[in-house]
MIVEXZA-317101 format. One record per residue (C-alpha): residue in three letters; x, y, z. Coordinates in steps of 0.2 Angstrom, whole numbers, padded with zeros to 4 digits, always signed. Layout:
BEGIN
ALAXYZ...
END
This chain:
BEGIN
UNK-0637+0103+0393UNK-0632+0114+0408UNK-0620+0129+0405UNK-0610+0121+0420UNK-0607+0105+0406UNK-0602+0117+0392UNK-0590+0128+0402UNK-0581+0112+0409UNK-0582+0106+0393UNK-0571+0123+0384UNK-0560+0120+0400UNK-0556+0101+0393UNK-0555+0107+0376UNK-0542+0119+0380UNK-0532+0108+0391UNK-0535+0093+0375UNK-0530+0105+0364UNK-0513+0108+0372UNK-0511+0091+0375UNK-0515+0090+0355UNK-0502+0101+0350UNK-0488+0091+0362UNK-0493+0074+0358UNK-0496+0076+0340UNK-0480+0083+0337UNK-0474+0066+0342UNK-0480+0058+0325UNK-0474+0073+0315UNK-0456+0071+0323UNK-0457+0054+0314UNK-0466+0061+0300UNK-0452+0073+0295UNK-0435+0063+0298UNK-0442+0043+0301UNK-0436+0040+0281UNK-0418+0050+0285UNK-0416+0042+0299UNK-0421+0023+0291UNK-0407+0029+0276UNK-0394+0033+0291UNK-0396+0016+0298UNK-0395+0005+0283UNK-0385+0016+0273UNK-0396+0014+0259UNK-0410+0023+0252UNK-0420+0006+0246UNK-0439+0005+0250UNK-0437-0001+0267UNK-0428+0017+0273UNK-0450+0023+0275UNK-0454+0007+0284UNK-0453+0017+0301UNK-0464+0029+0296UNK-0475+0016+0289UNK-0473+0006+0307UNK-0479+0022+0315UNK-0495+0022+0305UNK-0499+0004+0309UNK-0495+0004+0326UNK-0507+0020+0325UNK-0521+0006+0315UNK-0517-0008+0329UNK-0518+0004+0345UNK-0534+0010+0340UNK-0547-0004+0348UNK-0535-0007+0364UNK-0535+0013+0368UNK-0553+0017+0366UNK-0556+0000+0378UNK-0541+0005+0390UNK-0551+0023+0389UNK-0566+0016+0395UNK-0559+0006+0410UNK-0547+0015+0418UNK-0555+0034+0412UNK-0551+0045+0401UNK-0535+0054+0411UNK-0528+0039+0417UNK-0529+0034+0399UNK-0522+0047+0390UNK-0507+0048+0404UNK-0503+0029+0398UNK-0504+0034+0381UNK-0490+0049+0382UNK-0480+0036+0393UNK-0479+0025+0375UNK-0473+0039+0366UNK-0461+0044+0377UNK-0456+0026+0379UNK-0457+0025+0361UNK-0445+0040+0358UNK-0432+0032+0371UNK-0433+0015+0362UNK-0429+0025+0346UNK-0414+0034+0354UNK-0406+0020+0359UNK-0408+0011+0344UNK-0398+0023+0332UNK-0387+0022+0344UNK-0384+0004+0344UNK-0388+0006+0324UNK-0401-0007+0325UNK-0418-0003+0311UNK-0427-0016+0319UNK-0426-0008+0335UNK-0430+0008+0327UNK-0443+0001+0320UNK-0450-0004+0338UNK-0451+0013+0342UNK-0459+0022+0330UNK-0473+0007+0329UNK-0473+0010+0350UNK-0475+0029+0346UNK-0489+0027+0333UNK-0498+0015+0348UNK-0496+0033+0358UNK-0505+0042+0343UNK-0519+0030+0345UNK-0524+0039+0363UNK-0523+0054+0355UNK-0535+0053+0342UNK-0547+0049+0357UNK-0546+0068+0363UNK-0557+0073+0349UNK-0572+0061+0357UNK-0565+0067+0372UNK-0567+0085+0369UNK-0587+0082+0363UNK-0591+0072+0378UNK-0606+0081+0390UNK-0607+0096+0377UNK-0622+0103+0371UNK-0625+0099+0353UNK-0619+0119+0349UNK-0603+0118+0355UNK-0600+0099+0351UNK-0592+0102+0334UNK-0585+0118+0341UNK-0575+0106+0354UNK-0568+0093+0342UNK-0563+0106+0330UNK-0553+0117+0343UNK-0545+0100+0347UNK-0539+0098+0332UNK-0535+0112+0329UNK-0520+0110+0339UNK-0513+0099+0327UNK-0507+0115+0316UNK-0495+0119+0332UNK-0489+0100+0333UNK-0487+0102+0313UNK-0475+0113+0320UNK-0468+0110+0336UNK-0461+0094+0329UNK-0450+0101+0315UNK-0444+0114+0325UNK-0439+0101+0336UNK-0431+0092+0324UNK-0421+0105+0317UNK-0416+0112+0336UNK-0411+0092+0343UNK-0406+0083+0327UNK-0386+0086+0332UNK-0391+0086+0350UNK-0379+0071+0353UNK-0368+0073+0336UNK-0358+0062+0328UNK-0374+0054+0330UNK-0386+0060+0320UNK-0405+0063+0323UNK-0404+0053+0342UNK-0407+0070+0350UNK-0424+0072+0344UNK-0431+0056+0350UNK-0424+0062+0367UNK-0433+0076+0364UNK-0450+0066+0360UNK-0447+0059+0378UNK-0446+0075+0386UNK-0463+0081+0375UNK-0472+0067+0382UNK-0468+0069+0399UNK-0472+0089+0395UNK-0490+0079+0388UNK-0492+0071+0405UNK-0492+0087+0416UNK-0505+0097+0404UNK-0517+0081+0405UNK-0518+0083+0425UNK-0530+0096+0421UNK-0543+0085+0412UNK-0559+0084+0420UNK-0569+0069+0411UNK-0588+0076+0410UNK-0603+0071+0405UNK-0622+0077+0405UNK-0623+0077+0423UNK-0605+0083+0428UNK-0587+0076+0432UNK-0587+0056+0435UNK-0577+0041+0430UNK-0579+0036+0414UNK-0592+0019+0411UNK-0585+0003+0407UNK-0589-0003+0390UNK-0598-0018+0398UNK-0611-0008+0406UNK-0626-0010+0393UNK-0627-0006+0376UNK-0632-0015+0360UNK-0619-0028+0352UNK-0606-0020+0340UNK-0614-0028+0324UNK-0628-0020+0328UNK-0622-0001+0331UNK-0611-0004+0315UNK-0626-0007+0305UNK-0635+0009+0309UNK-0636+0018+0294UNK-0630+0036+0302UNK-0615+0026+0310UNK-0611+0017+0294UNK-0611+0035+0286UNK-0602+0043+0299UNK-0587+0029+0298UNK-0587+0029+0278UNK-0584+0048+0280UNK-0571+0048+0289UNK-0561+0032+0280UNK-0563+0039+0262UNK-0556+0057+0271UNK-0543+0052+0277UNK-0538+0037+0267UNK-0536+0049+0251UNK-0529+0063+0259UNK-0515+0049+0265UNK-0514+0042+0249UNK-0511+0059+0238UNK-0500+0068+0253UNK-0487+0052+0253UNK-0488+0053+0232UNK-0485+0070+0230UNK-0468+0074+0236UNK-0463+0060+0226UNK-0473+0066+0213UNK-0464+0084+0212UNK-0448+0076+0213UNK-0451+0066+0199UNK-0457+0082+0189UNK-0440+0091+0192UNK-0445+0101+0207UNK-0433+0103+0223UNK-0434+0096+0241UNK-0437+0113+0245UNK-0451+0114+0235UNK-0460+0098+0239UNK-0458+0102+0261UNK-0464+0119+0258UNK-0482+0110+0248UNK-0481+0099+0264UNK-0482+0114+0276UNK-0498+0122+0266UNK-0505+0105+0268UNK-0504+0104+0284UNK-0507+0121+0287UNK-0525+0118+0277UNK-0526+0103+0286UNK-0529+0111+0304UNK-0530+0129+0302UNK-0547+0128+0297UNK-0551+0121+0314UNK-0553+0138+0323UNK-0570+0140+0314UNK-0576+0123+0307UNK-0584+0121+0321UNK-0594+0133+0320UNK-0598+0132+0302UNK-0607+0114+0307UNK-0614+0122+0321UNK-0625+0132+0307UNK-0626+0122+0293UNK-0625+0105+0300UNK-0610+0092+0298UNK-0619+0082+0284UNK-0618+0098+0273UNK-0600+0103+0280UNK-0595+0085+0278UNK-0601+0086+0259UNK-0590+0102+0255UNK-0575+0093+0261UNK-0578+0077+0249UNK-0581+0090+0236UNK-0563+0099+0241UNK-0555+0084+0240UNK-0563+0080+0221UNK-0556+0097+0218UNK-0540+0091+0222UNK-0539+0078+0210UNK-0546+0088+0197UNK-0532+0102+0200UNK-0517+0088+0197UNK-0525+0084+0183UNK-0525+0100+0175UNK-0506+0102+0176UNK-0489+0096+0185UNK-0484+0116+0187UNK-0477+0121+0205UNK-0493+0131+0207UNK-0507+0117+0201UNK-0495+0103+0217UNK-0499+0116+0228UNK-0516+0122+0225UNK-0519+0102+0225UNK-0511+0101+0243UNK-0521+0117+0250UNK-0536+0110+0245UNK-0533+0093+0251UNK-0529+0097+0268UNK-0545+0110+0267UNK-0555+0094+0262UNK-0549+0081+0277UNK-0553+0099+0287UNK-0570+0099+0284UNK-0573+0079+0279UNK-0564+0073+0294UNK-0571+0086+0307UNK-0590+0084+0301UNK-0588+0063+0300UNK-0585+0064+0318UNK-0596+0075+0321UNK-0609+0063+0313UNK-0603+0048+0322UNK-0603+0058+0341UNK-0622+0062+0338UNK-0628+0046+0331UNK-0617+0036+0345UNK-0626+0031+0363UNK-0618+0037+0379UNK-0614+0021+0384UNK-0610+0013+0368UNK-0597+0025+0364UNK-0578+0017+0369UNK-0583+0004+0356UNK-0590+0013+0343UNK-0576+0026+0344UNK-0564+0012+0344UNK-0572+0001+0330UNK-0572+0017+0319UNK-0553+0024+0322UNK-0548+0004+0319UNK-0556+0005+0303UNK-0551+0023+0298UNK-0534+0022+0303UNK-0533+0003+0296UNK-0539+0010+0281UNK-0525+0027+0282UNK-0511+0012+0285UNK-0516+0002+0269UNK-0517+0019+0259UNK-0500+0025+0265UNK-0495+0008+0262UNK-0499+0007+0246UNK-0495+0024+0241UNK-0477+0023+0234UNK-0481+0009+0227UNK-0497+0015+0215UNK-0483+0031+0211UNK-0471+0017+0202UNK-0481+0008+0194UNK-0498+0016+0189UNK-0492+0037+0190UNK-0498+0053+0199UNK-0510+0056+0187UNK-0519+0038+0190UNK-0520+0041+0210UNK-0528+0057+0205UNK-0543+0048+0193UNK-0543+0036+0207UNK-0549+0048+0219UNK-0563+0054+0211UNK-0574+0038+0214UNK-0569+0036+0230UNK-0576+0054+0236UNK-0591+0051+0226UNK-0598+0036+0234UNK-0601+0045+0253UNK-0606+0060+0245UNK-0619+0050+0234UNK-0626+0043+0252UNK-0627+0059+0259UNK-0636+0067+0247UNK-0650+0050+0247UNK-0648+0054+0265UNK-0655+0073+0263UNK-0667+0067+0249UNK-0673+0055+0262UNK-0676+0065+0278UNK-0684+0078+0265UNK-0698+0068+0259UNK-0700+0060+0276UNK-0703+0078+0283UNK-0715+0082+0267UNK-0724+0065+0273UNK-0727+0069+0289UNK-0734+0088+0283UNK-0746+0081+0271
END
């Protein structure tokens, strides 16, 4: 790989991370007020207040085959340009709709702003594409990295816009999500796609390649996407339960945002150096510390319902996805083939982010009926199954290099 690659490469990782930080503060705008807002409109605080924020993670799960195929035909600037155009489309369609008091138009919205999410979670393949295997991981985990700015950028926006247009409450931070995308719009001009031999237009995803049951039955790409679905999927599913959880255990609201922002915190501050962590001891191993972060986790809720034992269960869970989430696409970016990559990329984000819906889903619903403490024994088998596959995976290249000595 030339140096030319790798320094156009940091230039796009750069320009994807701001463009990370502005459109990921989208989701969290939603994140932080999508329940309030659902109350506000029904007057009620019944189950369905969460269904935006639940509409956003599904539109999130349904966006993510159309984007990566959208991606591959039109480019990846074009692409991503259409994407922040749905979020800022999103974000008008919400706005109106609290002022018309309509839930099922808000509803529209935020399922039209997680559609918008869906292009984002493309800038990590983005930022790896025609970087040399060094500074692969080092790409997608600057890129994400931005997340811990959108983490936030969106409250703050929230907490600046929310009486923007008072007496109606909350419609002035959907505005503002319009005027983020169109701020998302003007940093992705400066996107170059790359690849091995320089800038060009993106290949369709028709141009060669083996069928999709075929790449999805590679045993390095089956890994790969198991990784990343039991990451995410049980960060999603003990993040939702626990501010639920602290409630129920006498703790404040307070209490419960302030675990949320160490989570996130853990979730993308570690992204300045993971990177660089795989780049030395390899994303399988990294990939393994993070399913073993998240096992901590559970065991740390299970150990006690103190202030301190929620917190140092959030910290580590966000570490976990970190280092579980990072190094699974790492894994799926080196075992993919140039020109096999839009659907890959996009069969795996459908089936990760499917799998992130159903767990958030599902969440609040475990929490009443089975407890805190069951999600927790819950997770342990779930980390334990990849984990259990990577290490047969080490066992096997071991003895096949032993073989080949002897």
């Amino acid at each position: 790989m030339s140096a030319h690659n790798d320094r156009l490469a940091r230039r796009n990782a750069f320009v994807l991370a701001l463009a990370q930080a502005m459109g990921g503060s989208l989701m969290s705008i939603t994140i932080s007020i999508g329940g309030l807002v659902g109350v506000y409109l029904l007057s009620s605080t019944g189950e369905l207040a969460t269904l935006p924020v639940s509409m956003m993670i599904i539109g999130t799960a349904c966006g993510t085959i159309p984007a990566a195929l959208i991606l591959g035909r039109l480019g990846r600037r074009p692409g991503f340009m259409l994407g922040a155009m749905l979020a800022g489309t999103g974000g008008i369609i919400a706005f109106t709709a609290i002022h018309l008091t309509s839930f099922p138009l808000f509803c529209v919205g935020t399922f039209i702003g997680g559609l918008s999410a869906a292009f984002v979670q493309q800038y990590r393949f983005a930022a790896a594409e025609g970087a040399s295997d060094t500074f692969r991981p080092k790409a997608i985990s600057f890129v994400l990295a931005g997340g811990m700015f959108a983490g936030v950028i969106g409250p703050q926006t929230v907490i600046a816009t929310k009486d923007l247009f008072a007496p109606v409450a909350f419609a002035g931070s959907y505005f503002a999500q319009a005027i983020l995308a169109i701020v998302t719009i003007g940093i992705l001009l400066f996107y170059k796609p790359v690849t091995a031999t320089g800038p060009i237009r993106q290949k369709s995803v028709a141009d060669g390649g083996r069928p999709l049951r075929v790449i999805l039955t590679q045993p390095k790409i089956m890994l790969a996407i198991l990784c990343g679905v039991v990451s995410y999927s049980v960060m999603s599913l003990v993040m939702t339960a626990a501010p639920l959880a602290m409630l129920d255990c006498g703790f404040s609201t307070a209490d419960a945002a302030t675990g949320i922002q160490w989570h996130i915190i853990s979730m993308f501050g570690p992204s300045f150096f993971t990177g660089t962590i795989i780049s030395r001891f390899g994303a399988e191993r990294v990939t393994a510390v993070g399913l073993v972060l998240l096992a901590l986790a559970g065991t740390s809720s299970l150990l006690g319902i103190t202030l301190g034992h929620f917190y140092t269960t959030l910290i580590l869970l966000g570490l976990g996805w970190n280092f579980g989430f990072i190094g699974g696409t790492t894994m799926l970016t080196a075992a993919q083939r140039p020109e096999e990559r839009a659907r890959t990329q996009a069969a795996n984000d459908f089936i990760v982010f499917g799998s992130v819906a159903i767990a958030s889903l599902s969440s609040g619903v475990l929490f009443s009926t089975v407890g805190w403490a069951s999600i927790n024994w819950a997770l342990l088998p779930l980390v334990a199954v990849p984990l259990a596959f990577i290490l047969l995976q080490s066992v096997s290249r071991t003895q096949s290099q032993q073989d080949r000595l002897a």
